[in-house]
N, C-alpha and C positions, 0 to 999 in steps of 0.2 A: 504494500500500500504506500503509494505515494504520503511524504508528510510534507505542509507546508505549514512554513513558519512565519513569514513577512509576505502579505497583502496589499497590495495599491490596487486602489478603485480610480480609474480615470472615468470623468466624463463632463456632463452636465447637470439640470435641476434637478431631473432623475435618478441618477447616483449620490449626485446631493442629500436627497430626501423630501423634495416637496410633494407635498400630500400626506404624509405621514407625519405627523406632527406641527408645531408652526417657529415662528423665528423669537419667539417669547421662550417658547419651554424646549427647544431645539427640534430638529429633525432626524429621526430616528431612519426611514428608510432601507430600501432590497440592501443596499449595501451592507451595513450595519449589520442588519438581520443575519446576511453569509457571513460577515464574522463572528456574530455570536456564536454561529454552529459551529464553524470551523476552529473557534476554542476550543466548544467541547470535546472535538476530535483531534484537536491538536494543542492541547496545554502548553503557556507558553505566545501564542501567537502574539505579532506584531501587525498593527493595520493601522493605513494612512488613508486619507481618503482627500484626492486635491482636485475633487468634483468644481466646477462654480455655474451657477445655474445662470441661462441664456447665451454661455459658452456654445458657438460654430464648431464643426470637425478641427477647420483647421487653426481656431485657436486652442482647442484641447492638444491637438500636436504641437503646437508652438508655443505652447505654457507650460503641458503637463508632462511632457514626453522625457525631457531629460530631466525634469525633477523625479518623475518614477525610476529611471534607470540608475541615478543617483542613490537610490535607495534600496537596489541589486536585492528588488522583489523576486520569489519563485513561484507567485500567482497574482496576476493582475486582471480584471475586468475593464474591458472596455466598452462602454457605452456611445459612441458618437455620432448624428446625423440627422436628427429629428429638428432642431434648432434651423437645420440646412432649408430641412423637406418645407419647411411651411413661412421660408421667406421671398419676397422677390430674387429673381436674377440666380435660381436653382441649377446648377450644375454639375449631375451625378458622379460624372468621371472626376471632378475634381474633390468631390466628398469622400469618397470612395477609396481616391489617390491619397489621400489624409491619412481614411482610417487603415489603409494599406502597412503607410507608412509604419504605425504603430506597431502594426501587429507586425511585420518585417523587423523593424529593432526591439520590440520586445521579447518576442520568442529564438531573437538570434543573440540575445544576451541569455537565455534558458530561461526565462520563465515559461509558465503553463498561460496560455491566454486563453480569457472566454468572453466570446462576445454574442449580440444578438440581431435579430431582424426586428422592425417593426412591424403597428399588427395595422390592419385594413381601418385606416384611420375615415373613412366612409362609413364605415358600419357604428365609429363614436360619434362621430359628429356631420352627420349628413351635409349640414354646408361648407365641408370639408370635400366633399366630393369631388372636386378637380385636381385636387393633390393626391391621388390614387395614383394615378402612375408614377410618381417621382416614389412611394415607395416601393412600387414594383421594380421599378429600376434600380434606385439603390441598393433592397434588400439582392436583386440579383449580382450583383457587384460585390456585395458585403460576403455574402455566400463560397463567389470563387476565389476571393483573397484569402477568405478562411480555410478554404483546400489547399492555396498553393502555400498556405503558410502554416498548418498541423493544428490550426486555431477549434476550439472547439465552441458549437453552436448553437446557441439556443434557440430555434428556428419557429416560431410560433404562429407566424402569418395567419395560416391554415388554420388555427385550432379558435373554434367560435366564441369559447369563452374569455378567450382575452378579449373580444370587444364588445363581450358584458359589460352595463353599464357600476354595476359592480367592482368592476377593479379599476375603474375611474374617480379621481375626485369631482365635484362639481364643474370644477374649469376643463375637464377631461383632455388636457394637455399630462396632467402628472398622475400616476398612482395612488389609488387609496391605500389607506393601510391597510387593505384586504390585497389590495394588488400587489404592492410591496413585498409580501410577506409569501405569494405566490411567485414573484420574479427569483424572491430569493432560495425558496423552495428550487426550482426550475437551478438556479445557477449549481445548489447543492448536488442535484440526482444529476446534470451533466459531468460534475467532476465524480460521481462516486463517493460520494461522502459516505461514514456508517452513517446511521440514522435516518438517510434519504430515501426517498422513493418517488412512484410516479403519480404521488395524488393531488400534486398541482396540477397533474391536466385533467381532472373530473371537472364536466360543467356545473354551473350552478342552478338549483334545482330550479324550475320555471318559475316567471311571473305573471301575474296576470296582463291580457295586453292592455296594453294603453289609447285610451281616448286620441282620435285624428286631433283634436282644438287641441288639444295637451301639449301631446307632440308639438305642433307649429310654436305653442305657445314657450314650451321650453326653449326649442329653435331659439326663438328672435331674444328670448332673457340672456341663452349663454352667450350671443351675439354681441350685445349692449353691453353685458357685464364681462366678458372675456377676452372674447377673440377683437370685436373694437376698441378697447383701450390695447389691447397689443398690437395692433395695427396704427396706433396713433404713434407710438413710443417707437416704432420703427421707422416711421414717418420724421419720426424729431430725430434720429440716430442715436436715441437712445436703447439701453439695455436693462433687463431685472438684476444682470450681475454688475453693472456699473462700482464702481468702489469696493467691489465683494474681492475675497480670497479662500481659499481652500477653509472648510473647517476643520480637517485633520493633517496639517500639510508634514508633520512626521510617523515614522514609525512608532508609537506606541504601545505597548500589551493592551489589549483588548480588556476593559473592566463590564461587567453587566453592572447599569446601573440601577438604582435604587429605585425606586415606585416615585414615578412622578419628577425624575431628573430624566435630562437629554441624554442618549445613549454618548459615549465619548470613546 
């Protein structure tokens, strides 16, 4: 059995932790979550996390790449691309060539890398709809760099319960702490962890459907309250991670914390 001792999480608000927590009592998030497992199977660990949320691919390689390598991890998560997929002026060969990039020097310094696909971001947020194909292209991009570089996949696209409204927070840009806790699940059972298995990909039991006015009416709310103030702040060249920096930007041992502290 493979042991790993030193963890970096690269990525964005996702790896970050948004949705799981808030910035008052910290954010706990999948990340997090894999290190706590990965204590318990490997006492001892070290984990950094130099996530910063509204981080692009290519400033995750151009911020976090040689701060990770600097830190001569043996497992690293990469997260990057989503930030890309839902801005103007998208271009998947260069997203792609980013997260290339990473997983090229990470896994040629020996680390174990694990990275993922996004999921049919149409089926979260319907007036997302025209952004469908940038992640079928990315994810297809993301897919053969992880062949031609030993990368391991957490390939979920296909599987309909990731774009249950369930493992979305309200803004269904970030994970709930119900999805969280399944990505990290998911990142577990692809490394083989003990204690893993495959009951992160069971659907969630049905809901009842929902009223057509409902639906529309939710529409046009997460519109107003979401996705148009992030269309404005892009408009201004502004960012959510503007003045932000990693929240774990060392190796530290991994502590579980206490009921009602941020995970650290």
């Amino acid at each position: 059995m493979t042991t790993y001792a030193r963890y970096v999480a690269l990525g964005d608000s996702q790896t970050e932790g948004l949705g799981d927590g808030d910035d008052v009592s910290g954010h706990r998030g999948w990340a997090d979550r894999l290190a706590e497992h990965l204590a318990r199977v490997h006492p001892g660990l070290r984990y950094a996390n130099l996530a910063v949320r509204g981080r692009a691919a290519a400033q995750i390689r151009d911020e976090q790449l040689a701060a990770a390598l600097a830190l001569r991890p043996d497992l690293v998560t990469v997260m990057a691309g989503m930030n890309d997929i839902i801005r103007p002026g998208f271009d998947a060969a260069a997203v792609a060539g980013a997260v290339e990039e990473m997983f090229a020097a990470l896994t040629g310094a020996g680390a174990r890398v694990v990275s993922v696909t996004f999921p049919d971001i149409a089926k979260i947020a319907p007036m997302a709809r025209p952004l469908r194909p940038r992640v079928l292209d990315l994810n297809d991009r993301i897919r053969s760099a992880a062949a031609r570089h030993g990368v391991a996949l957490v390939d979920t696209f296909a599987m309909e319960f990731v774009t249950d409204a369930r493992m979305w927070s309200v803004d269904r840009l970030h994970a709930s702490p119900v999805g969280h806790a399944r990505i990290a699940a998911a990142m577990a059972h692809t490394l083989g962890l003990a204690g893993s298995d495959d009951a992160w990909m069971l659907p969630f039991p049905p809901l009842p459907p929902a009223a057509r006015w409902r639906v529309a009416a939710d529409e046009v709310r997460w519109f107003a309250t979401f996705a148009g103030p992030w269309m404005a702040r892009r408009l201004r060249g502004r960012s959510s991670g503007d003045g932000r920096t990693a929240k774990r930007p060392d190796l530290t041992p991994w502590a579980q914390p206490t009921s009602g502290e941020p995970a650290r």
